[in-house]
C-alpha positions as CSV (number, residue, x, y, z in Angstrom):
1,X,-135.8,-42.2,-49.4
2,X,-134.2,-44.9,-47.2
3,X,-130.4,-45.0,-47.7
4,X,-129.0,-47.3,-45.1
5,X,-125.3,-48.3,-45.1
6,X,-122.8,-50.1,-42.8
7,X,-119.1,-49.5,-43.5
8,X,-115.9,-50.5,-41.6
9,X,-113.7,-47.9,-43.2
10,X,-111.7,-50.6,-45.4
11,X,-109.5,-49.2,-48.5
12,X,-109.9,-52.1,-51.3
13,X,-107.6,-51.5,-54.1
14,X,-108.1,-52.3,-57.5
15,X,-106.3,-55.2,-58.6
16,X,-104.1,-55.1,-62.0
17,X,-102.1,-57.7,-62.7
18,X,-99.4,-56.3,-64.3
19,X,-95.7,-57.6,-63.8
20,X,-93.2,-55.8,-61.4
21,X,-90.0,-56.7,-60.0
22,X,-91.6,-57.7,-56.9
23,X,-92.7,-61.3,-59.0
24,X,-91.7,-64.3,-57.3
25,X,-93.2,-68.0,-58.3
26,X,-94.6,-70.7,-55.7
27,X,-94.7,-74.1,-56.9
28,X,-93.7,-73.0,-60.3
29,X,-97.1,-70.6,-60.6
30,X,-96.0,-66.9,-60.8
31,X,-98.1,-64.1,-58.5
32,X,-96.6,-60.9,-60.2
33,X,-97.7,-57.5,-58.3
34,X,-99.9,-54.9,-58.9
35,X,-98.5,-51.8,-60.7
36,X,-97.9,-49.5,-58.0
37,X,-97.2,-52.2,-55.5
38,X,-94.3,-50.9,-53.1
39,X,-92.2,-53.9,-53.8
40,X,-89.1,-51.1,-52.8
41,X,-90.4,-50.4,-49.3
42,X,-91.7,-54.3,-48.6
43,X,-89.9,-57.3,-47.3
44,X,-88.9,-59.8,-49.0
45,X,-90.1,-62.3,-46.8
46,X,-93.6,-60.4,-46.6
47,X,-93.5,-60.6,-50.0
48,X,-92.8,-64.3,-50.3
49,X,-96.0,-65.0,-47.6
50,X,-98.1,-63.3,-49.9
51,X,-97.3,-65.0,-52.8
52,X,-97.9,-68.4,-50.1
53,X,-101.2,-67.0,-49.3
54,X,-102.2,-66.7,-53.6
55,X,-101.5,-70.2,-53.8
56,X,-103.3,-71.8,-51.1
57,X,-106.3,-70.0,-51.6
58,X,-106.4,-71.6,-55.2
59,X,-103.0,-69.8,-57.1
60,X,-103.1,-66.7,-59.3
61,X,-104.2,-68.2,-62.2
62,X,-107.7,-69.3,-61.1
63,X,-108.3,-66.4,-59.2
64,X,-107.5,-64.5,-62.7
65,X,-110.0,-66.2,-64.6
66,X,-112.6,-66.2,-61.5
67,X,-115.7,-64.8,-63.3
68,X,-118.5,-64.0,-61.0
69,X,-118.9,-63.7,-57.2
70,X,-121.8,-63.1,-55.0
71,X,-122.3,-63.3,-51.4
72,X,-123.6,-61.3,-48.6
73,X,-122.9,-58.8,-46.3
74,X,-122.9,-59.4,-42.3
75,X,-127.0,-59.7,-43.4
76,X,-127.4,-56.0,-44.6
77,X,-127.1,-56.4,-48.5
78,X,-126.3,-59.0,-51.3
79,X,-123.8,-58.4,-54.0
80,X,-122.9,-59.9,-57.4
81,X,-119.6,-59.0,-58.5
82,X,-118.8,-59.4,-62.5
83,X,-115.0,-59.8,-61.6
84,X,-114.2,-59.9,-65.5
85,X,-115.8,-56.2,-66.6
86,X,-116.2,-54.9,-63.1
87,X,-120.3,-54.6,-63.0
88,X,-121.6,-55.1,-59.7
89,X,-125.2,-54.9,-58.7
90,X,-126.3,-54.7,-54.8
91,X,-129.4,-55.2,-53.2
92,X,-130.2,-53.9,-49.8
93,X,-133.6,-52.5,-47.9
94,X,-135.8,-51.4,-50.6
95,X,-133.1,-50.5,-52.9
96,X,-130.9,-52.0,-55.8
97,X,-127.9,-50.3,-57.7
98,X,-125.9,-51.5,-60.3
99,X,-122.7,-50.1,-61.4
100,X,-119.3,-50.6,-62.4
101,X,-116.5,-49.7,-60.5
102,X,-113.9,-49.1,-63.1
103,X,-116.7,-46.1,-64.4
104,X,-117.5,-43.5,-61.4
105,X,-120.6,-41.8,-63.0
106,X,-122.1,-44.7,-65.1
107,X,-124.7,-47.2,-63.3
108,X,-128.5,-47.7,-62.8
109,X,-130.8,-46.9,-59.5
110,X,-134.1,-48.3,-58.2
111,X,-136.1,-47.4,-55.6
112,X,-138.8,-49.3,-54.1
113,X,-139.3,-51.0,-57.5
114,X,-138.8,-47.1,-59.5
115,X,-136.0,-46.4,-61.4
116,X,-134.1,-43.1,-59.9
117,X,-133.9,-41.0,-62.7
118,X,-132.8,-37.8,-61.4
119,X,-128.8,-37.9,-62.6
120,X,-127.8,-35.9,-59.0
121,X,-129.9,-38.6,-57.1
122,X,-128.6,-41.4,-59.7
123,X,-125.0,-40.1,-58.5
124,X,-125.6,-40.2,-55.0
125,X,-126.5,-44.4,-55.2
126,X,-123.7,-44.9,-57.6
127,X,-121.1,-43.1,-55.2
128,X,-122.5,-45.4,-52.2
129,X,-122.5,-48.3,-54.4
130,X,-119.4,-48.0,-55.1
131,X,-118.3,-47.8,-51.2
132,X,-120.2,-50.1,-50.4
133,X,-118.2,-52.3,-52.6
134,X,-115.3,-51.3,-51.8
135,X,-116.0,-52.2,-48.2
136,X,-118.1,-55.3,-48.8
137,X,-115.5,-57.2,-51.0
138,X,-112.2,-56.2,-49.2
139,X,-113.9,-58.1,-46.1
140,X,-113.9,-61.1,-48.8
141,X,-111.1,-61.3,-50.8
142,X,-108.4,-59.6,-49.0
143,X,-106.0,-62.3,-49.0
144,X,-105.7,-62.3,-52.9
145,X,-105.1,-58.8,-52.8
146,X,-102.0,-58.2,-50.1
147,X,-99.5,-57.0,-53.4
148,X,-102.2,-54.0,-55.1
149,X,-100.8,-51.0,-56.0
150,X,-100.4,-48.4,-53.3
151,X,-99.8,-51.4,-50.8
152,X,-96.4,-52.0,-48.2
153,X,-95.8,-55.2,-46.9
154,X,-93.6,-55.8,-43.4
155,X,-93.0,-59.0,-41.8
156,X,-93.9,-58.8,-38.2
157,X,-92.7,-61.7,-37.0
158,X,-94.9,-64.5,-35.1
159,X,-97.9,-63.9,-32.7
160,X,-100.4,-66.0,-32.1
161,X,-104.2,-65.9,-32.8
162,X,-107.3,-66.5,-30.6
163,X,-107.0,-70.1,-29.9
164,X,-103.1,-70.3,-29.7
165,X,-102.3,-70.8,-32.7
166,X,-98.8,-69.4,-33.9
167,X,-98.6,-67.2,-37.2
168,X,-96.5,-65.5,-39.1
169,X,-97.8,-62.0,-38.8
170,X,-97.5,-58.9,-42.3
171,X,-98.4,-55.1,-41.6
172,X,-100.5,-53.8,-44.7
173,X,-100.3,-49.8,-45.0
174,X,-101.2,-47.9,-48.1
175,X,-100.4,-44.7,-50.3
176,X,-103.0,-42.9,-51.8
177,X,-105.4,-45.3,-52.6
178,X,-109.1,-46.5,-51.7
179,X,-111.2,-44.9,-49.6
180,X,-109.2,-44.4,-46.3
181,X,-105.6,-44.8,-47.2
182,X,-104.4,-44.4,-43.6
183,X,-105.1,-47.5,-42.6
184,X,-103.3,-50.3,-41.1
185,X,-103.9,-53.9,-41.0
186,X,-101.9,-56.7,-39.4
187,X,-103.0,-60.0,-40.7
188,X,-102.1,-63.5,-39.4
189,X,-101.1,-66.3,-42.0
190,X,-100.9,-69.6,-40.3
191,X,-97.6,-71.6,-41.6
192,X,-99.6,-75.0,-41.6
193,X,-101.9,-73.9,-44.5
194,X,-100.9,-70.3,-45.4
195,X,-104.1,-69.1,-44.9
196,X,-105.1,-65.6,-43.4
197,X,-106.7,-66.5,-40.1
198,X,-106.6,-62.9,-38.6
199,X,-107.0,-59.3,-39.2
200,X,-106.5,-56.7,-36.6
201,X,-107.7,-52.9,-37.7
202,X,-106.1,-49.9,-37.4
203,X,-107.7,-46.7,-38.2
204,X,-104.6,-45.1,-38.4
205,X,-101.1,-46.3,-39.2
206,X,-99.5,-44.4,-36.6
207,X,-102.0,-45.9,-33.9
208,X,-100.7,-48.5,-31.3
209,X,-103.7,-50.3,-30.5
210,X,-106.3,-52.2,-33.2
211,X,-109.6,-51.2,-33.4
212,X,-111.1,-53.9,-33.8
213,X,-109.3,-57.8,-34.4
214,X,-111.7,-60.5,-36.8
215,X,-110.8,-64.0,-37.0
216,X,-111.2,-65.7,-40.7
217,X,-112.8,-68.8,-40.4
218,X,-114.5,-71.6,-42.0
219,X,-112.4,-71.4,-45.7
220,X,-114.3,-73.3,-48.2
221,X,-113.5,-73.6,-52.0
222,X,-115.9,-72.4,-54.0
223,X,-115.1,-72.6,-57.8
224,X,-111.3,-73.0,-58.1
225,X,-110.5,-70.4,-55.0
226,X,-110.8,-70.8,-51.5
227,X,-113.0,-68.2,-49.5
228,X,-114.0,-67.7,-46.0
229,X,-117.2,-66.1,-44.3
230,X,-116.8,-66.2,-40.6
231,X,-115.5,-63.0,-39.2
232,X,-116.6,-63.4,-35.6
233,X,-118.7,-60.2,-35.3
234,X,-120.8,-61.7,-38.2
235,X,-121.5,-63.8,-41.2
236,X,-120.5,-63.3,-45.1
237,X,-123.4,-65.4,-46.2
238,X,-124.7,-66.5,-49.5
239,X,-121.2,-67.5,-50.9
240,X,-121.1,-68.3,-54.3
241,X,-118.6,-68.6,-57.4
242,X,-120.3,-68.9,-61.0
243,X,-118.4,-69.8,-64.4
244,X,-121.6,-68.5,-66.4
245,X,-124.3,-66.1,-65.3
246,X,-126.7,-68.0,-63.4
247,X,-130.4,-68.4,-64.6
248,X,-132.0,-67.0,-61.8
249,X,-130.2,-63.5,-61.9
250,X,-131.1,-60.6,-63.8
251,X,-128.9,-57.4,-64.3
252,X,-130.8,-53.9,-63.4
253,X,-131.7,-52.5,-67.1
């Protein structure tokens, strides 16, 4: 058994879009918080970026009722996201796993075309799948993400970005949530558009220097949202937003 996996230690957070006290409205469209978003501890004006950021990638609302996504992965596996139930499926090497991430222990396994039915086996591709998304769609959605639960939001001030151009800059740090909560990310939001055009990495919140700094390039809207593929050190390929299933996909039974 072939198990190959590439991961860039990112904690993606589930998103509930439940109302806090941290709501604010842009252009009359409301962008209320995940529960467990540290509204408390955040700025105001990190806050208000955020909300910015919803509404130029396509708003709250359409990213709500965004149904499926697929794309893939710097090359190394494809993915097809059910946003609505939280079914996944990924394909990579000789291998395909579906699961859904909101149930740890249920999902389905093949192997070079046979199903894995050994259920310590089965959990070892469902726990990996579920990494793996974790990983995999954090690198492509962030930016409607920055007010999940367990998330802090800073304003940083301005910096600029490869290229020159000036941004407002937000720290991202986390509490107890994904896969690697320690984590730090600075992200660069361009004030012409309001898109993120930057991330730099920090394995460790404490750490003073990134370990590794991606641009986000090439936005495109696919569907009603806005989404970008070019991260410099690779591709997110394959891009694709779907109302309805499409004909030419089938779901691991």
């Amino acid at each position: 058994m072939t198990m190959k996996f590439y991961f860039f230690a990112i904690p993606f957070l589930l998103f509930v879009a439940c109302q806090t006290p941290s709501e604010t409205s842009v252009n009359g469209e409301s962008n209320p918080a995940a529960e467990g978003f540290n509204a408390a501890d955040s700025d105001e004006k990190a806050i208000e970026i955020a909300d910015q950021v919803m509404r130029a990638m396509g708003g709250r609302k359409n990213w709500d009722n965004t149904r499926y996504i697929a794309w893939t992965f710097f090359g190394n596996r494809s993915l097809f996201w059910d946003k609505q139930t939280g079914d996944v499926q990924i394909t990579y090497d000789s291998s395909k796993v579906r699961l859904n991430i909101y149930e740890d222990r249920e999902g389905i396994a093949y192997e070079k075309g046979k199903a894995v039915t050994v259920d310590s086996m089965l959990q070892v591709y469902l726990k990996k799948g579920k990494s793996v998304w974790i990983n995999d769609a954090y690198w492509l959605v962030m930016p409607f993400k920055l007010k999940d639960s367990g998330v802090t939001l800073k304003y940083m001030g301005q910096d600029t970005i490869a290229g020159g151009e000036m941004a407002e800059v937000l720290a991202l740090t986390f509490k107890a949530v994904g896969d690697t909560p320690n984590n730090k990310y600075l992200v660069y939001v361009t004030p012409s558009d309001k898109l993120v055009k930057q991330w730099d990495y920090y394995t460790n919140a404490s750490d003073s220097l990134a370990r590794f700094s991606t641009p986000w390039l090439d936005y495109q809207q696919y569907g009603n949202i806005m989404l970008s593929g070019k991260r410099g050190m690779g591709e997110l390929t394959d891009i694709a937003v779907y109302d309805e299933l499409p004909e030419d996909f089938e779901w691991l039974e």
